[in-house]
C-alpha positions as CSV (number, residue, x, y, z in Angstrom):
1,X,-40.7,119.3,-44.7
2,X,-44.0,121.2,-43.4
3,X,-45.9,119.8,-46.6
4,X,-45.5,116.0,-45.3
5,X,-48.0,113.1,-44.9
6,X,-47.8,111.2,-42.3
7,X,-49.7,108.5,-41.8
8,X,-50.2,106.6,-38.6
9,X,-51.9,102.7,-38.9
10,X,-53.7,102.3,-35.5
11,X,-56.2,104.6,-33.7
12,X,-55.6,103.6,-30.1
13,X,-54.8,106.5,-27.6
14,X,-51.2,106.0,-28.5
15,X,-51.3,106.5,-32.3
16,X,-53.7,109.1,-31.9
17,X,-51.5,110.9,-29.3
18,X,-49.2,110.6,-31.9
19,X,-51.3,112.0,-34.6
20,X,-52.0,115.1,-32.5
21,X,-48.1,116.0,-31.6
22,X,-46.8,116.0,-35.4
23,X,-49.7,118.0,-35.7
24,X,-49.5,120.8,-33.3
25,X,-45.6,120.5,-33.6
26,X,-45.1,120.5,-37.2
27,X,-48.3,123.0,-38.6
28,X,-48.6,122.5,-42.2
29,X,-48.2,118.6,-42.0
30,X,-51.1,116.2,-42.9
31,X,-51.3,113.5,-40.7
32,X,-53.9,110.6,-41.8
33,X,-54.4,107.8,-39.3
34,X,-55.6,104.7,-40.6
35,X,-58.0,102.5,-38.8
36,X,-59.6,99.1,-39.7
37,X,-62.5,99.4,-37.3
38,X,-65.6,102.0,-37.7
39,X,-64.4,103.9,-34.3
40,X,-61.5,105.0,-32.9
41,X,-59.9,103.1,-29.2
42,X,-61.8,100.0,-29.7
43,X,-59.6,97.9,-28.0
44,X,-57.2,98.1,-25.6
45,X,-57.8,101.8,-25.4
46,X,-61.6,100.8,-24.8
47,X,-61.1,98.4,-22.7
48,X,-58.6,100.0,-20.4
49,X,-59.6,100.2,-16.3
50,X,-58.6,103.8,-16.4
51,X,-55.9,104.2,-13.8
52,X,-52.9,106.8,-14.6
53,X,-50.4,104.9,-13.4
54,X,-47.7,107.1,-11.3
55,X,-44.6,105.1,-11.9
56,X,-44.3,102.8,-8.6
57,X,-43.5,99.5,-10.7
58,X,-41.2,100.7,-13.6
59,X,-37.4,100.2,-13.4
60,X,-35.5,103.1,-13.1
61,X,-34.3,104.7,-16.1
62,X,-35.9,102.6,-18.3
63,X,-38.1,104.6,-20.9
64,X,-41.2,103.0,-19.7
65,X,-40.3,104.5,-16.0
66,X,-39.3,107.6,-17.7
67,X,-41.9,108.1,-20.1
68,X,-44.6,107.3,-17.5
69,X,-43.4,110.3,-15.1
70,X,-43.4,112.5,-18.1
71,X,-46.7,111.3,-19.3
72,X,-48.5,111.9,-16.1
73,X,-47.8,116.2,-16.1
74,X,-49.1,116.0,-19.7
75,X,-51.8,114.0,-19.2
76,X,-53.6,115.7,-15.8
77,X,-53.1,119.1,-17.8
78,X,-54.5,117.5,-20.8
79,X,-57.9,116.6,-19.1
80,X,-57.7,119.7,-17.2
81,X,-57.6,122.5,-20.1
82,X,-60.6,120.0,-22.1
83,X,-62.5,119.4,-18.8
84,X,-62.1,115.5,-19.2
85,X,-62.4,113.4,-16.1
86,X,-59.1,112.8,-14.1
87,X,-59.6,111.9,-10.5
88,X,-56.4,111.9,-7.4
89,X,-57.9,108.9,-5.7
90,X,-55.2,107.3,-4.4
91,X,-53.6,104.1,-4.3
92,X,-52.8,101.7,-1.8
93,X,-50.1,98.5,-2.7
94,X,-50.7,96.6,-0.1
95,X,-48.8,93.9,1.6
96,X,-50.7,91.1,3.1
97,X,-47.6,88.4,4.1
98,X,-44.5,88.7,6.1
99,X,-42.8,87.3,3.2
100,X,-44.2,90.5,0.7
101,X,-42.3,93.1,2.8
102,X,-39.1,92.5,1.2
103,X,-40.3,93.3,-2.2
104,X,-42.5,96.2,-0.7
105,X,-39.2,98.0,0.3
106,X,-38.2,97.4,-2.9
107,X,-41.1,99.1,-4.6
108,X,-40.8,101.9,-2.6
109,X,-36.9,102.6,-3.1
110,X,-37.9,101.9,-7.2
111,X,-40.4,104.7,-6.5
112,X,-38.6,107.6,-5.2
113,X,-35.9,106.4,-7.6
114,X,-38.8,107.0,-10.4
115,X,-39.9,110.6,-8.4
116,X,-43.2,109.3,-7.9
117,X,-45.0,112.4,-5.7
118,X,-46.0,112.4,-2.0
119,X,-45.6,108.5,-1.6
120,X,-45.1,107.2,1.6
121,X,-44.8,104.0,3.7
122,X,-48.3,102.9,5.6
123,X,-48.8,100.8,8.6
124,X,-52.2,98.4,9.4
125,X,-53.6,100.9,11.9
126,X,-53.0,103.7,9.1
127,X,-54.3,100.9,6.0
128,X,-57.3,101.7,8.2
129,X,-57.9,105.2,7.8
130,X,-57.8,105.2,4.0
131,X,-59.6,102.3,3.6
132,X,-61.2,101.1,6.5
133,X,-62.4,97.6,4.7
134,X,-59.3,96.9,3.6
135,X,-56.7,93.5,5.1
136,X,-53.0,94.2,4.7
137,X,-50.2,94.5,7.5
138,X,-47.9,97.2,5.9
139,X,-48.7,99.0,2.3
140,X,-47.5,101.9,0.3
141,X,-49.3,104.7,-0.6
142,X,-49.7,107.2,-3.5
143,X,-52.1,109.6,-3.0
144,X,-51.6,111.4,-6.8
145,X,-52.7,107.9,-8.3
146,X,-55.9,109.0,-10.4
147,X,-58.4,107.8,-13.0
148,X,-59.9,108.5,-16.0
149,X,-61.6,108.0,-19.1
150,X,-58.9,106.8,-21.9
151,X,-61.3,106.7,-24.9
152,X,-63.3,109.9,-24.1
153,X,-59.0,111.2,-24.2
154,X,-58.4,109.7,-27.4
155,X,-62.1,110.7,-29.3
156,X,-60.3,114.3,-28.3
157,X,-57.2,113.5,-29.8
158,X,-59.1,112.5,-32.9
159,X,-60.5,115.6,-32.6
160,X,-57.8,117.6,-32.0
161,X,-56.0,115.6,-35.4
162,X,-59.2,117.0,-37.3
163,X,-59.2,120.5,-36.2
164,X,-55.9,121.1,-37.2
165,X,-56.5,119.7,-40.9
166,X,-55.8,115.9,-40.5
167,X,-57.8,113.3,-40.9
168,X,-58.8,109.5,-39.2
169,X,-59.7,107.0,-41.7
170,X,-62.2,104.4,-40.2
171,X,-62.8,101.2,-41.5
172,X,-59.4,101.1,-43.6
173,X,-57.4,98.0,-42.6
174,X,-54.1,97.7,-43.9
175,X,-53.5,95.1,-46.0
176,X,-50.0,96.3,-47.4
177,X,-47.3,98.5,-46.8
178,X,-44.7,99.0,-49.6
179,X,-41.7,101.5,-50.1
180,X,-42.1,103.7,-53.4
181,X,-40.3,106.4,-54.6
182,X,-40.2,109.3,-52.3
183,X,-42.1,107.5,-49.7
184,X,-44.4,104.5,-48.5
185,X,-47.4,103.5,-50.4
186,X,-50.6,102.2,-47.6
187,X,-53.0,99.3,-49.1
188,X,-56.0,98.5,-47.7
189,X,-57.9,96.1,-50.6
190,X,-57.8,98.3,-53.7
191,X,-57.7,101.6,-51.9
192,X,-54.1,103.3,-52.1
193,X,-52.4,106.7,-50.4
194,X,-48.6,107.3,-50.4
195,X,-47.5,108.8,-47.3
196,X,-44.1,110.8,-46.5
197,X,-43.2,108.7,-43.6
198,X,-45.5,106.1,-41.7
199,X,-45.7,105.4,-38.2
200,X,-47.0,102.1,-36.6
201,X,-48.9,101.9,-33.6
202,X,-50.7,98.8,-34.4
203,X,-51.2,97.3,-31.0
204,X,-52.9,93.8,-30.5
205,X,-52.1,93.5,-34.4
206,X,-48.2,95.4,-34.1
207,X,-46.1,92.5,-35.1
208,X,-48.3,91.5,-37.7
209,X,-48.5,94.8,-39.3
210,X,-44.6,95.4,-38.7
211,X,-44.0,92.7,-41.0
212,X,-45.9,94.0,-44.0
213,X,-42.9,96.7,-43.4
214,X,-40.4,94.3,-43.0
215,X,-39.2,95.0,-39.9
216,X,-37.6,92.5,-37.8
217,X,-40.1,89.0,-36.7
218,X,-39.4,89.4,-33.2
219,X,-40.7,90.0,-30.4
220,X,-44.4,88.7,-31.2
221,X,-47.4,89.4,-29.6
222,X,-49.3,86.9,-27.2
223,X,-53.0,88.0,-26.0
224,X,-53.5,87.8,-22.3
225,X,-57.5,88.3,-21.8
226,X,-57.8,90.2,-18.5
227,X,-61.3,89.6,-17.2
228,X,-62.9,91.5,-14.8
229,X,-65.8,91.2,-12.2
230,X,-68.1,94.6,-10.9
231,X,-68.4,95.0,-7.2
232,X,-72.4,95.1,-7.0
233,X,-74.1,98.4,-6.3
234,X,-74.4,97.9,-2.5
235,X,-71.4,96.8,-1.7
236,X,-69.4,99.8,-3.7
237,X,-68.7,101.7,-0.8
238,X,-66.1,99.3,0.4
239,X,-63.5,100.6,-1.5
240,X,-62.3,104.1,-1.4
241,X,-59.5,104.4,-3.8
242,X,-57.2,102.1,-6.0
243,X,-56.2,99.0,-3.8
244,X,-53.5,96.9,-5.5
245,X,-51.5,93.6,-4.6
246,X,-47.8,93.8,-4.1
247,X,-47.2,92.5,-7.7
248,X,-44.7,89.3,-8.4
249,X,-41.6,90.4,-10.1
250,X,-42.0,87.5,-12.3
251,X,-44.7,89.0,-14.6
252,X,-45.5,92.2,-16.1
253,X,-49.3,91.9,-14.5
254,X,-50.3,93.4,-11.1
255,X,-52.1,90.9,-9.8
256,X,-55.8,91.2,-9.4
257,X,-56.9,94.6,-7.9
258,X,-59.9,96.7,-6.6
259,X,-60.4,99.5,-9.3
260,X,-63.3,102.4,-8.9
261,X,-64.0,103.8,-12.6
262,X,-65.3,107.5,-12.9
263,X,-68.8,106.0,-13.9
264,X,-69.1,105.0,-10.1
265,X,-68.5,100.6,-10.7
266,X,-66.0,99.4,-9.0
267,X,-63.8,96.7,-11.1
268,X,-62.3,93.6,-9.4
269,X,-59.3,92.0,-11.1
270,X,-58.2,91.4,-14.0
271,X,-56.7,88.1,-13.8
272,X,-54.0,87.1,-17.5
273,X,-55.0,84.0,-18.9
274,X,-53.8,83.4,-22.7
275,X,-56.7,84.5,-25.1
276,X,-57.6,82.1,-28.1
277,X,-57.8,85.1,-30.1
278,X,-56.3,88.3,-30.7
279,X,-59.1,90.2,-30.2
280,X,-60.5,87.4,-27.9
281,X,-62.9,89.2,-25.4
282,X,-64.5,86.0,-25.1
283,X,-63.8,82.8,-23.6
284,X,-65.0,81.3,-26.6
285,X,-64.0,83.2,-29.4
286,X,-61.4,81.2,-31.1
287,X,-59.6,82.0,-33.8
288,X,-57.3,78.8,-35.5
289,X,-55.0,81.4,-37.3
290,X,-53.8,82.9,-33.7
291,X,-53.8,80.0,-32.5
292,X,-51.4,78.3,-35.2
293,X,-49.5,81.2,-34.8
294,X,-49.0,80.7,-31.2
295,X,-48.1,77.6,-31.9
296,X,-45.3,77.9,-34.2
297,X,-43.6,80.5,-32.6
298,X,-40.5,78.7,-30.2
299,X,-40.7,81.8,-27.4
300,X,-44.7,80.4,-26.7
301,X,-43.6,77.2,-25.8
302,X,-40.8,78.6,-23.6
303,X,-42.9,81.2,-22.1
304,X,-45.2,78.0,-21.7
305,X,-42.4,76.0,-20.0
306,X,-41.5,78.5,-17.5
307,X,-45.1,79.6,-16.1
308,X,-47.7,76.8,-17.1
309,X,-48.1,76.9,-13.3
310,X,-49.6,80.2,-12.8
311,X,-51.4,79.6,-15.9
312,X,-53.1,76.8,-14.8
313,X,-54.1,79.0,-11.4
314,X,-55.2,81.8,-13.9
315,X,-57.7,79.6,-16.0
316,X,-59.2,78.3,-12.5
317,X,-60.2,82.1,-11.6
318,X,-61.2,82.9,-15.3
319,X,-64.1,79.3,-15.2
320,X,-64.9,79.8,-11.2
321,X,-66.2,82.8,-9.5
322,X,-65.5,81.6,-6.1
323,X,-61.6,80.9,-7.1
324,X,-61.6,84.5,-9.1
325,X,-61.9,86.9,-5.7
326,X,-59.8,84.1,-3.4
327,X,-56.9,86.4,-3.7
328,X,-58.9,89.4,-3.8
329,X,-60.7,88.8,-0.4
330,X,-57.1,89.2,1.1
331,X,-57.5,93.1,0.4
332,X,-61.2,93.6,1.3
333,X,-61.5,90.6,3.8
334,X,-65.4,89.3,3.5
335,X,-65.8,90.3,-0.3
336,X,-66.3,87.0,-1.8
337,X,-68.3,85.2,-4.8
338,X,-71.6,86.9,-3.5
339,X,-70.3,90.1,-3.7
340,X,-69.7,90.6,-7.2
341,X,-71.0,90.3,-10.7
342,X,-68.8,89.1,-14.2
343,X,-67.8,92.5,-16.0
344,X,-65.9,93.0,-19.3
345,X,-62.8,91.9,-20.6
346,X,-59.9,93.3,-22.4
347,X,-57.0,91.5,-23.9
348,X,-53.2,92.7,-23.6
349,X,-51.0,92.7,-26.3
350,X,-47.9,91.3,-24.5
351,X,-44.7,91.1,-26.6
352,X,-42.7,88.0,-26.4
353,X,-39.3,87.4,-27.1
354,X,-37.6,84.3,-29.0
355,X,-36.6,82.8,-25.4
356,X,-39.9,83.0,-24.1
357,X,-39.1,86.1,-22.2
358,X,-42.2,88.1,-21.6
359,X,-40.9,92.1,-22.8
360,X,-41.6,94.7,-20.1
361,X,-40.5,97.9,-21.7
362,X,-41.4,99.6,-24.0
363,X,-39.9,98.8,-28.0
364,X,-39.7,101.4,-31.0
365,X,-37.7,100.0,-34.2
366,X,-37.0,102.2,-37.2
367,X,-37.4,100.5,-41.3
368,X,-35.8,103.7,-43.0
369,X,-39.2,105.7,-43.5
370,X,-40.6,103.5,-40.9
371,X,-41.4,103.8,-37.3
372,X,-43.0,100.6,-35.5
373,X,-44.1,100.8,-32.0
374,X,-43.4,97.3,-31.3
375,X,-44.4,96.7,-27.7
376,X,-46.7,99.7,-25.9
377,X,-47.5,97.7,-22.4
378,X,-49.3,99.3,-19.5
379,X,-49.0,101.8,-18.9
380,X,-49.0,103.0,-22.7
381,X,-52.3,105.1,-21.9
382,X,-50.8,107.1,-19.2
383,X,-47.9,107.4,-20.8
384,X,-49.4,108.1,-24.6
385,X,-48.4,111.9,-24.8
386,X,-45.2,111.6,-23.6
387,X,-44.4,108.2,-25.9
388,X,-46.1,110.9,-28.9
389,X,-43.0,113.3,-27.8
390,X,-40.7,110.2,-28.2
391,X,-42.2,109.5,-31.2
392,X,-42.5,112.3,-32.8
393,X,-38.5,113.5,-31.4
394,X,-37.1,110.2,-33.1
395,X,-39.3,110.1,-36.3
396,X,-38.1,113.9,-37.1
397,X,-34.9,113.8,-35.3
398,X,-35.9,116.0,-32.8
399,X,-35.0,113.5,-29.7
């Protein structure tokens, strides 16, 4: 029906990419996002290290891997047409052990497999001429890897959901969600607005809010704070482009990573150490609800089981400096402690399973009039247009 309401809970890039595809595909439908903060992309949106991924890591023909590929063409013509930063820099996945080339090979085959453009195989002498600082003794290399700026993106999907007669409703957190006839009625306090069909793209707060829909408890969300530190000023010019780690199959994280933003810093990390707080940008923000949460969920204590090893490496990086760029001085041999200053910090809303199974692909469950985006990993920014056309295709049964 064109005279629909939609409304969307969550005003992070993917909800508002969201937002803007029912509008431009479906003129005449109102789409209201609801947002408890008093901005839009406040948090992982905000606090994303701006790389469009290309699809190196993602198995192939999962929807993540698919989704990605797709969400790349949108994106670069996206930024293009509304002059928005998107810079081909280049990334190098770098193998620094004899023992890393097995899984290199493997990232490579994954990548063609995933059509990932113009990526090739690099030797040390090679490594060299695209980044003459760097360590490594064999990488791969992905010259269409770019950055950008994901919340200057989604402020322009806001806008585009305005200009076309939609409307983002800040500071409106939603404190229930119940089925009425002929559609869904959206609480927040006393405030009330039926909606046609509702849409959830709730991120660090997903499992929480798919509940007030009564959708199914699992998987739940476990905040990983990724902390960062900033190359200093003088010593920027050591990096050239992206320079990653061959990642661990193990985890859904890359490993800590040189990152240039298009403000001119250079990022170093992040490492994943578990946050005390869902919105715990800060070591020391606590909060005894998350935690108790945490704690009475089975899959913590098995996620717990399986890994408290690399946790307990983690939380060394995340109190000492020195221990943070040990890893990273393997990619840029001589960047050390002195070399760098603590930056931000953004936390991941990683989905967990019962089991303790950390989820790595992306999750979409339908409640009759009801769509939940359950688990949006990395990379859910580079991919946010093309989830919106998955979205958008399943919701209206367009897929």
């Amino acid at each position: 029906m064109a005279d629909e309401t939609i409304g969307i809970v969550g005003a992070g890039i993917v909800g508002l990419a969201t937002g803007r595809e029912i509008a431009l595909r479906r003129p005449g439908t109102r789409v209201v996002v609801f947002e408890k903060e008093q901005q839009v992309s406040l948090h992982q949106t905000g606090h994303n290290s701006g790389v469009v991924h290309a699809g190196i890591y993602y198995t192939p023909g999962s929807l993540k891997a698919d989704l990605t590929v797709r969400g790349v063409a949108l994106l670069r013509e996206y930024c293009q047409d509304r002059e928005l930063p998107y810079r081909e820099i280049g990334k190098l996945v770098m193998a620094v052990r004899q023992d890393e080339l097995g899984r290199m090979e493997n990232l490579y085959e994954r990548a063609k497999n995933n059509h990932v453009p113009d990526l090739r195989r690099v030797s040390k002498d090679e490594i060299k001429e695209l980044e003459p600082n760097a360590g490594g003794i064999a990488a791969l290399h992905s010259p269409r890897t770019a950055i950008t700026d994901y919340p200057a993106i989604a402020r322009e999907f806001a806008k585009d959901i305005a200009d076309a007669g939609g409307e983002v409703r800040l500071g409106f957190p939603v404190t229930g969600i119940t089925n009425v006839p002929g559609g869904i009625e959206v609480a927040s306090g006393q405030q009330r607005l039926k909606v046609d069909r509702l849409i959830l793209c709730a991120g660090l707060q997903s499992d929480s809010v798919a509940r007030l829909a009564q959708d199914e408890q699992e998987p739940r969300i476990i905040p990983f704070r990724g902390e960062y530190m900033l190359l200093k000023p003088d010593r920027t010019h050591l990096v050239r482009g992206l320079v990653y780690p061959v990642p661990d199959p193990r985890y859904p994280f890359l490993g800590v990573h040189f990152t240039p933003r298009v403000d001119g810093t250079v990022e170093v990390g992040p490492n994943a150490v578990l946050a005390l707080a869902r919105e715990g940008y800060r070591l020391t923000k606590v909060s005894p609800k998350d935690l108790l949460g945490l704690a009475a969920y089975p899959g913590s204590w098995r996620m717990a089981a399986q890994h408290w090893r690399t946790g307990v490496k983690e939380y060394r990086g995340s109190l000492s400096t020195t221990a943070f760029m040990k890893d990273a001085g393997l990619y840029v041999p001589g960047v050390g402690a002195k070399d760098v200053i603590r930056g931000g910090a953004g936390v991941r809303a990683q989905a967990l399973d019962r089991d303790g199974t950390l989820v790595d692909d992306f999750r979409i469950h339908r409640v009759g009039r009801i769509t939940a985006v359950r688990n949006a990993p990395s990379p859910a920014a580079t991919a946010s247009m093309a989830i919106a056309e998955h979205i958008v295709g399943a919701v209206f049964g367009e897929a």
